[in-house]
C-alpha positions as CSV (number, residue, x, y, z in Angstrom):
1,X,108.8,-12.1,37.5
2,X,106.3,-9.5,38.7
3,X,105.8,-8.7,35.2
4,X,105.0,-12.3,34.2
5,X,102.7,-12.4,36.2
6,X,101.0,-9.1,35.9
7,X,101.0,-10.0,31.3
8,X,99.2,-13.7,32.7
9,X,97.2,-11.7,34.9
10,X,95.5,-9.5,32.0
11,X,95.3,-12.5,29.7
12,X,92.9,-14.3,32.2
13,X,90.7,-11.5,32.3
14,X,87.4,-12.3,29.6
15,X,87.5,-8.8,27.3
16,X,84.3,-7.8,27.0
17,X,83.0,-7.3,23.8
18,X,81.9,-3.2,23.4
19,X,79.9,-0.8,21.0
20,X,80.3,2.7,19.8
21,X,77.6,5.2,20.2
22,X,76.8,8.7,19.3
23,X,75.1,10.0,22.6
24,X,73.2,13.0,22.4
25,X,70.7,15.1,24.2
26,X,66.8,15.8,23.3
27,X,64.9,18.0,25.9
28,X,65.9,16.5,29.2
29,X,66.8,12.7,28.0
30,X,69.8,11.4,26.5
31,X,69.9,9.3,23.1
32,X,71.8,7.2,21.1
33,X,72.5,6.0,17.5
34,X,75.3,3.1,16.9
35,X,78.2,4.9,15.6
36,X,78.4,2.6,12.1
37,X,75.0,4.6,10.8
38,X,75.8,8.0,11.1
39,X,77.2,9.6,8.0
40,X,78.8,12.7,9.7
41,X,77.9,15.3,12.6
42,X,77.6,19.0,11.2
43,X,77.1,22.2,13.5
44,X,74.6,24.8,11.8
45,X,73.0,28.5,12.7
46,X,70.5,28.4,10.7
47,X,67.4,26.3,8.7
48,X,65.2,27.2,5.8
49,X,61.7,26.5,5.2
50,X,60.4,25.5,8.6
51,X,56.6,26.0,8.5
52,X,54.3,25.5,12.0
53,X,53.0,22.4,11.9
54,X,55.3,20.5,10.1
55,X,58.4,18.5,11.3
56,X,60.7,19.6,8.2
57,X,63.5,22.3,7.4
58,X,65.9,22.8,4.8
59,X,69.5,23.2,6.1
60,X,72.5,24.8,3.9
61,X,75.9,23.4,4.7
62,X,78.9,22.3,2.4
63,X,77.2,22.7,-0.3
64,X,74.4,20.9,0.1
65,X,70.4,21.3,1.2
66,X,69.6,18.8,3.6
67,X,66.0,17.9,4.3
68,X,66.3,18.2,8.5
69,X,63.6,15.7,10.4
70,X,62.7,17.6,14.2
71,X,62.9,14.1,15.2
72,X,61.9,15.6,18.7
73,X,57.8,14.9,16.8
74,X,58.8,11.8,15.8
75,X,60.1,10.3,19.5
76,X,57.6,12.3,22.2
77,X,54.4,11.5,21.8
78,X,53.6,14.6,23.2
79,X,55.9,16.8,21.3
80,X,55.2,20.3,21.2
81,X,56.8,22.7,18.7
82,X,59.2,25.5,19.9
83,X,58.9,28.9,19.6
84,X,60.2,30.0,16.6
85,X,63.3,32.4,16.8
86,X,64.0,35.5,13.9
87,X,66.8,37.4,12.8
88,X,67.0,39.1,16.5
89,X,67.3,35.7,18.2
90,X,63.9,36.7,19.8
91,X,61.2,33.9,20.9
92,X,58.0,35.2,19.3
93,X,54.4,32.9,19.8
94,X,53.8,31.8,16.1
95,X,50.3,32.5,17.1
96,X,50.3,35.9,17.2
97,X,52.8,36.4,14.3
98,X,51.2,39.0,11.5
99,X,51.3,39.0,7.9
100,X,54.3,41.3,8.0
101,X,56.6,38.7,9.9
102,X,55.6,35.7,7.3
103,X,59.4,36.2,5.6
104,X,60.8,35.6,9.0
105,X,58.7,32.3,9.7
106,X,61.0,30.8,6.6
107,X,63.9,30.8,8.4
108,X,65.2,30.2,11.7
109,X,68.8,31.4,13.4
110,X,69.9,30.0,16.5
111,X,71.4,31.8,19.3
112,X,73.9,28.9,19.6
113,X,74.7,26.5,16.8
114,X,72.7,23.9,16.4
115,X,74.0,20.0,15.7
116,X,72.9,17.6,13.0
117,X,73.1,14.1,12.7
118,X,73.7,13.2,9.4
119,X,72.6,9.8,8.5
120,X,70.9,7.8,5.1
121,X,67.7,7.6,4.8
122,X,65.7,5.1,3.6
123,X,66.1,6.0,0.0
124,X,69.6,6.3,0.2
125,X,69.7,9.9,1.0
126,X,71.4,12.3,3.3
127,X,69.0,13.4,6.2
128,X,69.8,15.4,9.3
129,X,68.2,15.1,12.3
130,X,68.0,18.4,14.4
131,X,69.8,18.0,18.2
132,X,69.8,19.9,21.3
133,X,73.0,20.0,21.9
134,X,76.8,18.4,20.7
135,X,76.6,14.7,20.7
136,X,79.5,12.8,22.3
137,X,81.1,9.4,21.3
138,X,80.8,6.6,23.9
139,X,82.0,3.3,24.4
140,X,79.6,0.7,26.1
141,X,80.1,-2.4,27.1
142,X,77.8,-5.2,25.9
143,X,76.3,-5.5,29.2
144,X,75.0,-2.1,29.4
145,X,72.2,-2.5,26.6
146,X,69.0,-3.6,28.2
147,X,65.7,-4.5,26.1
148,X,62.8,-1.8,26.4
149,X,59.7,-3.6,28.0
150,X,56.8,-4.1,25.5
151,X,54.6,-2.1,27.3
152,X,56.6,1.1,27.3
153,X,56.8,0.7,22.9
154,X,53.3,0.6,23.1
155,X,52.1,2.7,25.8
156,X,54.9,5.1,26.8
157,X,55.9,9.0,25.6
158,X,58.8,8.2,23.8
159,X,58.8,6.4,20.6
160,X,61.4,5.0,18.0
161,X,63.7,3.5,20.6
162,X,65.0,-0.3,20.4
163,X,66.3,-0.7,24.0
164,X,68.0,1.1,27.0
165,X,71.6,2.2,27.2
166,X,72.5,1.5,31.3
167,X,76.1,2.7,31.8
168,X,76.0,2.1,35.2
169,X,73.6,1.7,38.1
170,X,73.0,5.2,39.1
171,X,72.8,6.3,35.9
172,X,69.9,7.4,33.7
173,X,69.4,5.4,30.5
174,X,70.5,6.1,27.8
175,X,67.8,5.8,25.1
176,X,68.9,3.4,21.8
177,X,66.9,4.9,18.9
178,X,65.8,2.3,16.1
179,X,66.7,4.7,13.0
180,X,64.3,2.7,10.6
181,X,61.5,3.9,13.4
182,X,62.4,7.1,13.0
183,X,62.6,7.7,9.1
184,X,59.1,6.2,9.1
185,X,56.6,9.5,8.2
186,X,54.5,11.0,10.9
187,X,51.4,9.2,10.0
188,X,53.3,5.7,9.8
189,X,54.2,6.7,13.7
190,X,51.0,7.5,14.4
191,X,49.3,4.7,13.3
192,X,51.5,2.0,15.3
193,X,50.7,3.6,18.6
């Protein structure tokens, strides 16, 4: 009988309805991309072709050269690039870098492996976007997705998001990117601030 009522118990219940993210760090925030756009998630050491001032790289994995988006320009207003690292897994200022270092400014290596998202772009075409860290898959339920106030799209440091991820109450949001956002170029961004 106990059991009966436990099953009746559970079918009473309302099952709320949930959604798969990819959670993953940039800087000191957390971000997130539903689960049914990302292509794959790839770990690398290195990238190719990573010149200052741009927001592009080349990366080599499975075969393949991916273009790689430092979506960290494309969300913080206020993004500044990182020291470049060489062969020696070194920080060196790209200021002060001479002639004789310009073959190590093509390439980067990581002390740890780096994470790509691998998603399509708007053309149909594999693009990574360069992480801080591993991403994790979550669960959330419907109730935890909160819009982002129209003031912060147009007046706050991060850009390219579609709403707030709130797991819980004394928990920091969770950042939902808008992936569309984010493929936009540089200039696009710009321009819509």
């Amino acid at each position: 009988m106990a059991l009966l009522n436990s099953l009746r118990a559970l079918r009473s219940k309302p099952v709320e309805a949930t959604r798969q993210l990819l959670v993953f760090p940039l800087r000191q925030e957390r971000f997130a991309l539903p689960l049914a756009i990302v292509h794959r998630v790839i770990e690398i050491d290195r990238l190719y072709a990573q010149q200052d001032g741009t927001e592009t790289a080349i990366a080599l994995a499975h075969n393949e050269n991916i273009p790689v988006l430092n979506i960290q320009q494309r969300i913080f207003v206020n993004a500044q690039t990182p020291a470049k690292r060489i062969e020696s897994d070194t920080q060196i200022d790209t200021q002060h870098v001479g002639s004789q270092d310009a073959a190590n400014q093509q390439s980067s290596t990581f002390a740890t492996p780096q994470y790509l998202i691998l998603v399509y772009n708007l053309q149909g075409d594999i693009t990574g976007l360069l992480i801080d860290g591993p991403p994790t898959l979550q669960r959330f339920a419907e109730s935890a997705f909160q819009p982002l106030s129209g003031l912060y799209q147009q007046e706050g440091g991060i850009r390219c998001v579609s709403g707030l991820v709130l797991p819980r109450a004394d928990c920091a949001p969770i950042f939902l990117l808008n992936l569309a956002q984010v493929m936009q170029s540089q200039t696009a961004l710009s321009g819509s601030m």
